[in-house]
C-alpha positions as CSV (number, residue, x, y, z in Angstrom):
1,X,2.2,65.0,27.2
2,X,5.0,65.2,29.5
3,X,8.3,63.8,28.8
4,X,8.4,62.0,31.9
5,X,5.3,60.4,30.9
6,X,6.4,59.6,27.3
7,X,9.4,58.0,28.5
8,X,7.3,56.0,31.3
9,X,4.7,54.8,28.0
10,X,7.8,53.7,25.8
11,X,9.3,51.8,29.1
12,X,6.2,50.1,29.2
13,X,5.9,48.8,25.5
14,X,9.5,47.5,26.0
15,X,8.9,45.9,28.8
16,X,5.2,44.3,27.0
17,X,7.8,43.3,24.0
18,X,10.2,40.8,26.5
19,X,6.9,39.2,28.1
20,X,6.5,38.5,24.2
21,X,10.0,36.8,23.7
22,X,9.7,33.5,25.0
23,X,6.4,32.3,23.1
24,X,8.9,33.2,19.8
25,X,9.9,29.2,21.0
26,X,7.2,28.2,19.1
27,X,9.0,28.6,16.2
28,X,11.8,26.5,17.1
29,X,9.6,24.0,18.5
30,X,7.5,23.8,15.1
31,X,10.2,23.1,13.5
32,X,12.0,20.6,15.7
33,X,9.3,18.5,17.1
34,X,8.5,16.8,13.9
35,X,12.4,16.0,13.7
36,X,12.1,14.1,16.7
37,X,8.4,12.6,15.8
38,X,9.9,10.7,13.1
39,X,12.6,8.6,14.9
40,X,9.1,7.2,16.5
41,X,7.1,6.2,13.2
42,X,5.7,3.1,15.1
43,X,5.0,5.2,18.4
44,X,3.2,8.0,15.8
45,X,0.8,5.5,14.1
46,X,-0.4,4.0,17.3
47,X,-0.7,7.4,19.4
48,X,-1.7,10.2,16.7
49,X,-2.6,8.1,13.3
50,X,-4.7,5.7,14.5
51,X,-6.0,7.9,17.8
52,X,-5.9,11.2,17.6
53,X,-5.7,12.1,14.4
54,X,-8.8,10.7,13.5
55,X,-11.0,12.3,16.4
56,X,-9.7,15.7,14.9
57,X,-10.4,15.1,11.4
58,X,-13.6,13.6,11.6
59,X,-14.8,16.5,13.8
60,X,-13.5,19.1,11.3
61,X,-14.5,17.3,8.5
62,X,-18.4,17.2,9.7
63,X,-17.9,20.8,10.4
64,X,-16.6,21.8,7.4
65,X,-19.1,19.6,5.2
66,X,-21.7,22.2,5.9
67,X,-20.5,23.9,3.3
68,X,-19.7,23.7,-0.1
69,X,-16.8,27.0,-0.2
70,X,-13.8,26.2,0.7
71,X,-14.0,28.1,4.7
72,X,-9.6,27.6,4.1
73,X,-9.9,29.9,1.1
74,X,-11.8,32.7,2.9
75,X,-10.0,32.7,6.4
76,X,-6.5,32.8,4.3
77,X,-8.0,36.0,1.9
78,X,-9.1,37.2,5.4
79,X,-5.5,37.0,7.1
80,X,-3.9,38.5,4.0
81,X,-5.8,41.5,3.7
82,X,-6.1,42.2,7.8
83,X,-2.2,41.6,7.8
84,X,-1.6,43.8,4.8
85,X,-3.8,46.5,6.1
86,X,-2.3,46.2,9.7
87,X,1.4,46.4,8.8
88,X,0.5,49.5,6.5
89,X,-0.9,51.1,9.9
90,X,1.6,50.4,11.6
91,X,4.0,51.7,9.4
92,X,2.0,54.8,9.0
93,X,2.3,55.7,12.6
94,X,5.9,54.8,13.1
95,X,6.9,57.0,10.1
96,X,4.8,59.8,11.5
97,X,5.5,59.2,14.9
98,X,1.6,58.5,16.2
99,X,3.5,55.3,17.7
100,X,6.4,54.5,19.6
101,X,8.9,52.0,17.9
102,X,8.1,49.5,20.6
103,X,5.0,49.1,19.3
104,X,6.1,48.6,16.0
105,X,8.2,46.0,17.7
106,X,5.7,44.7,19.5
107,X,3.2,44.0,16.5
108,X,6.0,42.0,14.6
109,X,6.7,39.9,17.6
110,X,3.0,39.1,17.3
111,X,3.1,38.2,14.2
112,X,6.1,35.7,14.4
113,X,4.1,33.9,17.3
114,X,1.2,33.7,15.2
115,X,3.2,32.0,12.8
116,X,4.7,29.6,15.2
117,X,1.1,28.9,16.4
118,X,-0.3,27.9,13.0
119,X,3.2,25.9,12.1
120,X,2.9,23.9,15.6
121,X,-1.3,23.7,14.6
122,X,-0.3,22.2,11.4
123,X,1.8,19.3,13.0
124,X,-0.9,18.6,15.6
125,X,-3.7,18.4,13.1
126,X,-2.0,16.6,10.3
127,X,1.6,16.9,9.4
128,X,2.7,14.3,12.3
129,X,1.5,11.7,9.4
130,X,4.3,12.3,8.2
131,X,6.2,10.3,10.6
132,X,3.9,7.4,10.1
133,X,5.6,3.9,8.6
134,X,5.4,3.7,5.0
135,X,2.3,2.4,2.8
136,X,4.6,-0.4,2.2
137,X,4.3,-1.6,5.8
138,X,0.8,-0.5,6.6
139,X,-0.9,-2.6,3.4
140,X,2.0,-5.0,4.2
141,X,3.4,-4.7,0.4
142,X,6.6,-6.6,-0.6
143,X,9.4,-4.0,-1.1
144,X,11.6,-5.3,-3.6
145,X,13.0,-4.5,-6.9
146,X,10.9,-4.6,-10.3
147,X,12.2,-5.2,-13.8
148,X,11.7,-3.2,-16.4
149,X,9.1,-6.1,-18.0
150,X,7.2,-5.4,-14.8
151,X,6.7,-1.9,-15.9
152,X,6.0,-2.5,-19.2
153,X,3.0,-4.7,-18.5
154,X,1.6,-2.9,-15.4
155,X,2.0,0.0,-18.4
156,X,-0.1,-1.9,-20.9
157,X,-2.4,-3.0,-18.2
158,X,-3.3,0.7,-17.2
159,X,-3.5,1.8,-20.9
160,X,-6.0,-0.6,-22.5
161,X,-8.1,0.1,-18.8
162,X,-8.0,3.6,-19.7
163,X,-9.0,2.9,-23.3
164,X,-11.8,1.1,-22.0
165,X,-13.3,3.7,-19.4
166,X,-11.9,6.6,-22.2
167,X,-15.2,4.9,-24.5
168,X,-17.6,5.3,-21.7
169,X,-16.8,9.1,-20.9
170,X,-18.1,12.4,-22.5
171,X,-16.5,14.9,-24.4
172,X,-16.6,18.2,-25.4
173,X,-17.1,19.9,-29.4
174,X,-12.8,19.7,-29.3
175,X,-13.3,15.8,-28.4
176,X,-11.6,16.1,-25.0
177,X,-12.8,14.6,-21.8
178,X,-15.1,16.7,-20.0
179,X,-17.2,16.6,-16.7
180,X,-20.4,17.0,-18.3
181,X,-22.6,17.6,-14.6
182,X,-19.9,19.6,-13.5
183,X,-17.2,18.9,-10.9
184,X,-19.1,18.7,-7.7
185,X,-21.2,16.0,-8.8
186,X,-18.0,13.9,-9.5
187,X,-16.8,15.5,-5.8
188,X,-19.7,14.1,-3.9
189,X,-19.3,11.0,-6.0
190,X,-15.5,10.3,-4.7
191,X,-16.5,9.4,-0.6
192,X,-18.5,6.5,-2.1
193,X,-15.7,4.9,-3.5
194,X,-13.4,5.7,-0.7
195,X,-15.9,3.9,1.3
196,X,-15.6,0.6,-1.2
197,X,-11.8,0.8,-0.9
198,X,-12.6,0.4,2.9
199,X,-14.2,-2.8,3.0
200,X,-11.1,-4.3,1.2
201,X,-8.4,-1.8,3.0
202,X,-9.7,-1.2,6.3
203,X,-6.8,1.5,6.3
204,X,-8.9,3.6,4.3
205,X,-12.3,3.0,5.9
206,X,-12.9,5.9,7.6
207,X,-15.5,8.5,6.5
208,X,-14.9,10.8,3.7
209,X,-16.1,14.3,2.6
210,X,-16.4,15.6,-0.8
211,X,-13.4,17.6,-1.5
212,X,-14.1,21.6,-2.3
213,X,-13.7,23.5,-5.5
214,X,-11.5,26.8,-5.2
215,X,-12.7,30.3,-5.8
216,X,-9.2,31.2,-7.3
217,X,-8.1,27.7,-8.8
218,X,-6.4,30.0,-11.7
219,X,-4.1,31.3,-9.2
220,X,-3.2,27.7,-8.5
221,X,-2.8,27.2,-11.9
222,X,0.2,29.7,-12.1
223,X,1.7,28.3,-9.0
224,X,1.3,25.1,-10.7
225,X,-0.7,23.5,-7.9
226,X,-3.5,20.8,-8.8
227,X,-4.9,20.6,-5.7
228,X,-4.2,21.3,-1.9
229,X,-4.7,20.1,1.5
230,X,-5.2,22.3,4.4
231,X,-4.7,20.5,8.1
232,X,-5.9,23.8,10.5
233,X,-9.4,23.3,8.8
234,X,-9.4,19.3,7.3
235,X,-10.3,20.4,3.8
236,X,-9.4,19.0,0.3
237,X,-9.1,22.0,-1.8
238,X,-9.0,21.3,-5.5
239,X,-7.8,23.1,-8.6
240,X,-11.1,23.6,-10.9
241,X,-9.5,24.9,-13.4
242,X,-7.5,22.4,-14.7
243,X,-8.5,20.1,-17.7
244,X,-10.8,17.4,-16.1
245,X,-8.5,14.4,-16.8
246,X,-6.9,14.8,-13.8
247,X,-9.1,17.2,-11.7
248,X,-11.5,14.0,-10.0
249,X,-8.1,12.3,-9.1
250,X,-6.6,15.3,-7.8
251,X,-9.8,15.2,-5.2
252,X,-9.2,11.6,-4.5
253,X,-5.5,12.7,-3.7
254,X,-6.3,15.4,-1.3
255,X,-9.1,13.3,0.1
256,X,-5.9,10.8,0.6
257,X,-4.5,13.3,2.8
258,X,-7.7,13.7,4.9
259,X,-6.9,10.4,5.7
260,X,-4.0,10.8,7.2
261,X,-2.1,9.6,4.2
262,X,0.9,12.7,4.4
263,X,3.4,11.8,1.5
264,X,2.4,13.0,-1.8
265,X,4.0,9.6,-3.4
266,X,1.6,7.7,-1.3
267,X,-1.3,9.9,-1.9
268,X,-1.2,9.5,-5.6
269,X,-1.4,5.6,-5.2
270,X,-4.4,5.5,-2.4
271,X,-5.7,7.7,-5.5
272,X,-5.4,5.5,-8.1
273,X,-6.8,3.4,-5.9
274,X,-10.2,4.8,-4.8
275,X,-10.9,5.9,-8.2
276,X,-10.5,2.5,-9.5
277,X,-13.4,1.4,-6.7
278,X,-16.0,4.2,-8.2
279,X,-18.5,3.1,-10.5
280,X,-18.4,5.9,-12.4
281,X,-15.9,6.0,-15.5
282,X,-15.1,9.6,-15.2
283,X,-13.4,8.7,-11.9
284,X,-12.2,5.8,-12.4
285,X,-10.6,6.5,-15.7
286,X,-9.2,9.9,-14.3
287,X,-7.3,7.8,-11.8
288,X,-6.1,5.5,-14.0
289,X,-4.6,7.9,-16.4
290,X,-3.0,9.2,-13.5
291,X,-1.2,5.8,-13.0
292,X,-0.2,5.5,-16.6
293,X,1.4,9.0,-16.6
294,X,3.2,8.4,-13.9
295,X,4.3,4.7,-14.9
296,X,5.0,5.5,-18.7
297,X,7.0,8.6,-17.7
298,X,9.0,5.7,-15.8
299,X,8.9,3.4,-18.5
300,X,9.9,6.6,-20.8
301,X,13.0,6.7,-18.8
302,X,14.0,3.1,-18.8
303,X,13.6,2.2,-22.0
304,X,12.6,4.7,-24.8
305,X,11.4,2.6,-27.1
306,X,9.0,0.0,-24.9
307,X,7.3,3.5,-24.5
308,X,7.0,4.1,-27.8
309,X,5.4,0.8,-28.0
310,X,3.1,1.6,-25.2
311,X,2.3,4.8,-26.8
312,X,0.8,3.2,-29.6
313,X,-1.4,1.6,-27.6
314,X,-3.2,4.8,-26.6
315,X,-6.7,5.5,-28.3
316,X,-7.2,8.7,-30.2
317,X,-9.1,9.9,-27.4
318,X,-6.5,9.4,-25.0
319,X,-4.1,11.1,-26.7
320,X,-6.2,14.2,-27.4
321,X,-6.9,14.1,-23.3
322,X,-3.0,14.0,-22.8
323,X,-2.2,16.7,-25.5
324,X,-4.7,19.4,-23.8
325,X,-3.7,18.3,-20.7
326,X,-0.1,19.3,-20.9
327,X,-1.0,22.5,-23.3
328,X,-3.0,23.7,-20.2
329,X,-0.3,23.4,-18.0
330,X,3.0,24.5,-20.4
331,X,0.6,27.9,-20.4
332,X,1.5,28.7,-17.0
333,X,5.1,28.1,-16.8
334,X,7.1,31.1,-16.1
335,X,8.8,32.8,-13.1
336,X,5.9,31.9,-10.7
337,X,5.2,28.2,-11.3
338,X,9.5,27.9,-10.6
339,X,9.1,29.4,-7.2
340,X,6.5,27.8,-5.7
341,X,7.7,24.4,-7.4
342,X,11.3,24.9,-5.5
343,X,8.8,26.0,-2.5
344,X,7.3,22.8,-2.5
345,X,10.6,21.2,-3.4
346,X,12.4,22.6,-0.2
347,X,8.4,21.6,1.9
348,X,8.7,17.7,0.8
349,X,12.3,17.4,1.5
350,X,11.7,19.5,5.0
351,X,9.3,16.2,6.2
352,X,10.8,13.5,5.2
353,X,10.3,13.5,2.0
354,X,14.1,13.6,0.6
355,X,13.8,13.5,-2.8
356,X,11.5,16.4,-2.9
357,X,8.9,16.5,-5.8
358,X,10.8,13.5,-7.6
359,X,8.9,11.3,-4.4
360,X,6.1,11.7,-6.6
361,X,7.6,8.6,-9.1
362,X,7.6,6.2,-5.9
363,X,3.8,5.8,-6.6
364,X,4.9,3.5,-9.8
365,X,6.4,1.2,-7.4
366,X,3.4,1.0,-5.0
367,X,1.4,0.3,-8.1
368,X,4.0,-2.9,-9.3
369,X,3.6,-4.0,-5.7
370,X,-0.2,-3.7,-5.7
371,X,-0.2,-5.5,-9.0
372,X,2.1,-8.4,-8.1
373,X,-0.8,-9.2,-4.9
374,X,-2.5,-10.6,-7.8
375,X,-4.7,-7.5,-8.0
């Protein structure tokens, strides 16, 4: 080849690289747009919440019902290994010169748009819930302070429940709560009692899907992830696993999200919620130990010893629940479980969600709210 004609070839890729420059304002867009969406929460729940957000989800729900893998799962283990394998070819021809640099160029260009494509898809097909008023104002809750008496009882309340429902469920040979027809029949079980929360909570009356089991839930488990919520396909992916006491409200939580229900604080009470409307005890008592961890590590903060005296409360079985629940999870801390805990840290505080993964303890005051309606 001619050098004239080399030269002519590499002018060209250049030029093919600039055409690429401006779509790199996606990124930039992605990440500014939802800045501005949330001066306009009231705006957001009329136009996206209430409108289009729920044409989008229902669609990909239905689609993605068909099915009982997790399609989010694949596509991701797809885009990892073509990107891997790509950039490696790439690479390969650069270093040995089968490609000019432009190229090269060229291919990472793409691969920032890409990225700016799925970060705006993510904002269109979920993430602008994040901009939606609070639960507070959407159940029109009374936002006000609560003593720590409050606490206590709404703590004694949630434990002698989960006593209750804790006699009704079935363990395994070590005594500990177990799923005995497996997790999916607890999955398809969930919708049902979202769609009893909806007579009451027309907020919530939409139609649910039962949330998905993941392939590699022990990768999760290092990353210290329960469950997760993907917008670009509408599925509730949940850890499998994890001990059971928490796994069937971990799928009422993500289902939360399908909803439309972004913050994770808020999520965790629309769970407690929905598993309280199941007539099933597994799911009801694995979302109402979810409210009592999260109240009595509250209460544990306030006052030491009215925890103790909760504590105490607890049935055998309950405790032998909480003590393989946390041995389960104290396994997996190490270097990994850190970084993707700041990662989600840094994710929360990026929409909205300011204090990061403490938001989570705001769920105890939607409960104290909940309970004071004389629920």
């Amino acid at each position: 080849m001619s050098n004239a004609r080399t030269k002519n070839i590499i002018r060209a890729g250049w030029k093919q690289d600039l055409k690429k420059l401006p779509w790199l304002l996606l990124l930039p867009i992605g990440i500014f747009l939802p800045r501005i969406a949330a001066q306009y929460p009231e705006w957001i729940e009329l136009n996206y919440s209430q409108k289009i957000y729920p044409v989008l989800s229902a669609w990909m729900g239905k689609l993605n019902s068909l099915t009982r893998v997790s399609i989010a799962e694949c596509i991701l283990y797809a885009l990892v290994i073509a990107v891997v394998v790509l950039t490696l070819v790439h690479l390969y021809r650069l270093i040995f010169r089968r490609t000019p640099l432009s190229a090269f160029v060229g291919y990472l260009l793409s691969l920032c748009i890409a990225g700016g494509v799925l970060l705006n898809l993510f904002y269109v097909m979920w993430g602008f819930n994040y901009s939606r008023p609070s639960l507070y104002a959407l159940l029109s809750f009374p936002v006000e302070e609560r003593t720590t008496e409050e606490l206590e009882a709404a703590c004694l309340r949630l434990a002698q429940q989960a006593g209750t429902l804790r006699a009704s469920v079935t363990e395994d040979e070590n005594g500990v709560f177990t799923l005995k027809d497996g997790y999916e029949a607890y999955f398809d079980a969930i919708p049902s009692a979202y769609a009893r929360l909806g007579l009451d909570y027309p907020l919530f009356s939409r139609r649910t899907y039962a949330a998905k089991g993941v392939i590699s839930s022990i990768g999760l488990s290092y990353a210290g992830i329960s469950g997760i919520f993907i917008p670009h396909t509408g599925e509730p992916n949940v850890n499998i696993d994890q001990p059971a006491l928490l796994m069937l409200s971990s799928a009422a939580h993500e289902t939360a999200h399908y909803l439309g229900i972004a913050r994770e604080d808020e999520a965790n009470f629309v769970s407690y919620l929905a598993c309280t409307y199941s007539d099933d005890p597994a799911i009801a008592y694995s979302g109402t130990m979810l409210a009592l961890i999260h109240c009595g590590n509250k209460l544990y903060a306030a006052d030491k010893e009215k925890y103790a005296a909760l504590y105490a409360t607890y049935t055998d079985a309950m405790v032998r629940d909480l003590a393989n629940y946390n041995a389960y999870w104290d396994a997996f801390e190490g270097p990994v479980e850190e970084a993707a805990t700041t990662l989600n840290d840094n994710y929360l505080k990026f929409n909205q969600q300011e204090s990061g993964v403490k938001s989570y303890g705001m769920m105890v005051d939607l409960i104290l709210a909940y309970f004071a309606e004389g629920n």
